[in-house]
N, C-alpha and C positions, 0 to 999 in steps of 0.2 A: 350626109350621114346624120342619119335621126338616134343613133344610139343604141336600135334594136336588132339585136341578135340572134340567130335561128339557130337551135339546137336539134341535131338529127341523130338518133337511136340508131345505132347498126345490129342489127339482130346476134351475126355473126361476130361478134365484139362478146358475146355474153353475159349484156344487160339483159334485167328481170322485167317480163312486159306483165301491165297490170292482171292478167288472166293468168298466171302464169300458176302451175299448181305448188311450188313453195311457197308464194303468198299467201294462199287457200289454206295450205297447212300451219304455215306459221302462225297465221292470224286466227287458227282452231286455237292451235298452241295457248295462245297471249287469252284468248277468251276461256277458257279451262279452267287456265292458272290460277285467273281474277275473278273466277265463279266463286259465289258462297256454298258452302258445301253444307249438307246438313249434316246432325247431329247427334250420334246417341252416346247414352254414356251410363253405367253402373257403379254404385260402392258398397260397401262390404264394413259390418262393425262387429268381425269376426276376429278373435284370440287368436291372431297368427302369427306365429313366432319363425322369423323368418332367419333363413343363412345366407351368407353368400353362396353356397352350391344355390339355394332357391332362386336368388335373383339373377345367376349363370342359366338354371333350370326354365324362366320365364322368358330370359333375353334367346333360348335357343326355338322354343316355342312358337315365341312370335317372329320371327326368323323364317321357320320352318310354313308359318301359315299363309308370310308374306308373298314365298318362294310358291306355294301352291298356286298363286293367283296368276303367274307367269308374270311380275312386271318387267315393267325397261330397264334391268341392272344398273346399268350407267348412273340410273336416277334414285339410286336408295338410298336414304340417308337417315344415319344412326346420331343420336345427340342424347348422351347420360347426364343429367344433372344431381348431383349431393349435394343435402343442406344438412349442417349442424347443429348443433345450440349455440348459444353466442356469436346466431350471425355470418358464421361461417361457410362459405360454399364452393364447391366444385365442380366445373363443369366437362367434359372430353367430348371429344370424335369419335369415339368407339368403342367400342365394350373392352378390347383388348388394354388401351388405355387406363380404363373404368376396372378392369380387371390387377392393375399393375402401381394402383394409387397406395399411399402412406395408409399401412395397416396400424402404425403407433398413434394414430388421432388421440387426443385423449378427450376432444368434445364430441358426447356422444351424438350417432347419425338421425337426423330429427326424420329425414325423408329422401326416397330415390326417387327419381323421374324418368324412367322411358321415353324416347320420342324417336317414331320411327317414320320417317315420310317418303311416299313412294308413286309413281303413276304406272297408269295399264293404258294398255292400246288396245282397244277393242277394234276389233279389225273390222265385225258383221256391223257395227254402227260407226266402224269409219272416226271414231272419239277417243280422247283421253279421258279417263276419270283418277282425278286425284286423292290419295287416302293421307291421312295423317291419325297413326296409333301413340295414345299415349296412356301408360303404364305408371300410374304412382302407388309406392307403397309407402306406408307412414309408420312410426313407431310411437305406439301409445305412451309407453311409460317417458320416451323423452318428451312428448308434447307438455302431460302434465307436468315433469318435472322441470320444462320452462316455465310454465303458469305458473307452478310454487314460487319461483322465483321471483316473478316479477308480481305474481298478487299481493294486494295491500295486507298487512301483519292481521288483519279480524279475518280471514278467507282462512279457515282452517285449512290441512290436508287430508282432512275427513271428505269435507266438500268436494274437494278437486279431485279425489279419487274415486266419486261416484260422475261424474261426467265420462261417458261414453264417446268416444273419438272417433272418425274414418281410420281405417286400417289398412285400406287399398282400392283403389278405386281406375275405372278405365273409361276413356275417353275415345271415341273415334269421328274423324270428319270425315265422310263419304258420299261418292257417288250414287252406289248402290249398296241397297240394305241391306239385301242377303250375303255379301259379302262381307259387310261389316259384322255381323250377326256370326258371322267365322269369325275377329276375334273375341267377342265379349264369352261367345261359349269355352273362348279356348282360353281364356283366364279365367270364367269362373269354374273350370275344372282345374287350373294353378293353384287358386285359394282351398279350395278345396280339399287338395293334396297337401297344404302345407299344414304340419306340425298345429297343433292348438293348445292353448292351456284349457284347464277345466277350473271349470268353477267349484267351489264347495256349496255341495245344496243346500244344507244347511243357513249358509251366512247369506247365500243366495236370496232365500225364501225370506231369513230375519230383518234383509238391508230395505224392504218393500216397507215394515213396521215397525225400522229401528227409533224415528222420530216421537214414536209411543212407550219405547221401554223404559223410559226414564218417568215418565208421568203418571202409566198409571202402574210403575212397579211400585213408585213409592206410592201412592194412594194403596194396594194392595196389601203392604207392609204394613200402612197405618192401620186396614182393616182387618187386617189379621192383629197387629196388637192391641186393640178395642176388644174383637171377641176373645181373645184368651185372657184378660183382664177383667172384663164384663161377668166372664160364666166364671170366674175364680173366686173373685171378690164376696168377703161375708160381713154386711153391712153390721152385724150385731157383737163384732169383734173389736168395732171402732169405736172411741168414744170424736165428741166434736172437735177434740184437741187434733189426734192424733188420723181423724179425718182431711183436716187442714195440711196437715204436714203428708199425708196420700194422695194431696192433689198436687203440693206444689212437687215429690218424687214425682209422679206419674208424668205431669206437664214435662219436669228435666227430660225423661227419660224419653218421654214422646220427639222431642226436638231431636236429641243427641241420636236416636236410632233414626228420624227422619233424615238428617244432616249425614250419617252414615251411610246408609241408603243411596241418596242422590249422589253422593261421590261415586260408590261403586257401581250405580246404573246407568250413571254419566259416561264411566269408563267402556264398560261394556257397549254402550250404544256409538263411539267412539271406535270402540278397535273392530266391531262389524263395519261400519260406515267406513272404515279406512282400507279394507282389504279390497286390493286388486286384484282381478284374475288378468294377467299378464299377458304385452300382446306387445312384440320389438322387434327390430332390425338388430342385426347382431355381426355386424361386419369389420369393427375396429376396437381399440382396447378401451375406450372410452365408452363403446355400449354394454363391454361385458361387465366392466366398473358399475353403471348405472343397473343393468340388469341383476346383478347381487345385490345391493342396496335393498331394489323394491324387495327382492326373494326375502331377506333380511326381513323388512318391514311385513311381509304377509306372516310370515312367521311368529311375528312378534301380537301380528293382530289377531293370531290364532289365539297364542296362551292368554293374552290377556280375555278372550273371548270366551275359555274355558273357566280363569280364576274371577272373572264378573257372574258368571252363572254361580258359583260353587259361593262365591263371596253372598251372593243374594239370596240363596238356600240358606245360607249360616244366618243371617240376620233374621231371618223370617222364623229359622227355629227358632233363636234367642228370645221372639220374642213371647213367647210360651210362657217363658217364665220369667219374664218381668214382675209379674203379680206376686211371687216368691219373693223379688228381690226387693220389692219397694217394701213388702213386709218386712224385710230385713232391716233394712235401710232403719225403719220408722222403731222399732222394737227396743 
């Protein structure tokens, strides 16, 4: 006895012979799966104000696009992820799930996540090709208003509310491109559909120049008060005395309307620079909290935007008659 032992295959046992076409298939299978898939993907920095009807409205969509393609049922799999502010996140198995979560959040929702993954049988090429849809929509006003938080105290919320965010954006890994090309068209006819805020053309067009309102409104101010000073002033009316005493009014006067000025052009360039045109998820009580806040605060950058214009009319008249007043003043 040498120790070696013969092992004999009985066919009629229903062991798997190396030729066998489940190996053939499987081994498609296992190579498929582990393929790299390529890659497209779009996003969007569009004011879209989204609901939960909308993201019921997208999850049926892509649903509906997936079902066009005839996949392998068995193999389609739904995974919703939500993130918070502070960190917060939830993930489920299914929309129904995702549909049945804690509406009293009170941290507002930062971002949803889609992910739908699926394979097809192509029967004419005898292959599987594997898809993977993923669907994120974001919420601008929570993004910034985690940045306000965590920026260091010099980052105004002027600043942070002229950064432009993603608002939604889609991802697909696929086999084939014309099919993937079914769903990027069929979200950006989603985004499209959804709700948008509008901008004021106005603050729109100001927020490109606001970094100049302040510099040369006051240079403007001071050359408006030189000419109506300049063409007022009657040199033969002064003696040297009361010359001296018309420079050092006019100097006060110059400072205190420049010092005026840059408060009020400060302001103004300020509550432009602050207004958002609004663009959120709106699915728990904590977004509708943070979505009144900014409303609030556009609002607030509205009137300040109107009483900076009106304020800086007022000075520019006033300063007319300066040249009156320093006569007064000196007399």
């Amino acid at each position: 006895m040498n120790g070696i032992s013969e092992v004999v295959e009985n066919e009629n046992r229903g062991m798997i012979r190396h030729d066998d076409a489940q190996i053939d298939l499987f081994f498609k299978m296992h190579q498929k799966i582990n393929a790299k898939n390529e890659e497209i993907s779009k996003s969007y920095k569009n004011n879209i104000l989204v609901k939960f009807s909308d993201i019921k409205e997208l999850h049926f969509k892509t649903v509906q696009s997936i079902i066009s393609l005839k996949p392998i049922k068995s193999n389609i799999n739904v995974r919703i992820s939500v993130s918070h502010n502070e960190g917060e996140s939830e993930k489920f198995n299914s929309f129904e799930e995702f549909e049945s979560r804690n509406l009293t959040n009170p941290n507002p929702t930062s971002n949803v996540l889609l992910i739908y993954s699926f394979s097809i049988y192509d029967k004419e090429e005898d292959s599987f090709e594997n898809y993977k849809v993923m669907a994120h929509v974001r919420s601008r006003v929570a993004d910034l208003h985690q940045i306000e938080n965590e920026a260091p105290p010099f980052i105004s919320s002027a600043i942070i509310s002229n950064m432009v965010t993603t608002t939604a954006n889609i991802t697909v890994h696929y086999s084939d491109y014309v099919k993937a090309r079914h769903f990027t068209a069929m979200f950006d006819e989603w985004v499209r559909g959804c709700d948008e805020s509008k901008n004021i053309e106005i603050i729109k067009n100001l927020k490109k120049v606001s970094h100049l309102i302040s510099k040369f409104g006051k240079l403007s101010i001071y050359a408006v008060l030189g000419l109506f000073t300049a063409s007022a002033i009657d040199s033969s009316v002064f003696n040297s005395n009361e010359a001296l005493k018309f420079l050092v009014a006019y100097a006060s006067i110059f400072v205190v309307v420049g010092g005026v000025a840059e408060v009020i052009l400060r302001k103004l360039e300020l509550s432009i620079d602050s207004y958002l045109a609004l663009s959120y998820l709106n699915i728990n009580k904590g977004d509708a909290k943070l979505i009144a806040d900014f409303s609030a605060r556009n609002r607030s950058s509205v009137i300040w935007s109107i009483f900076g214009i009106i304020g800086t009319v007022v000075v520019g008249i006033a300063t007319s008659a300066s040249y009156d007043f320093i006569k007064w003043l000196i007399a």
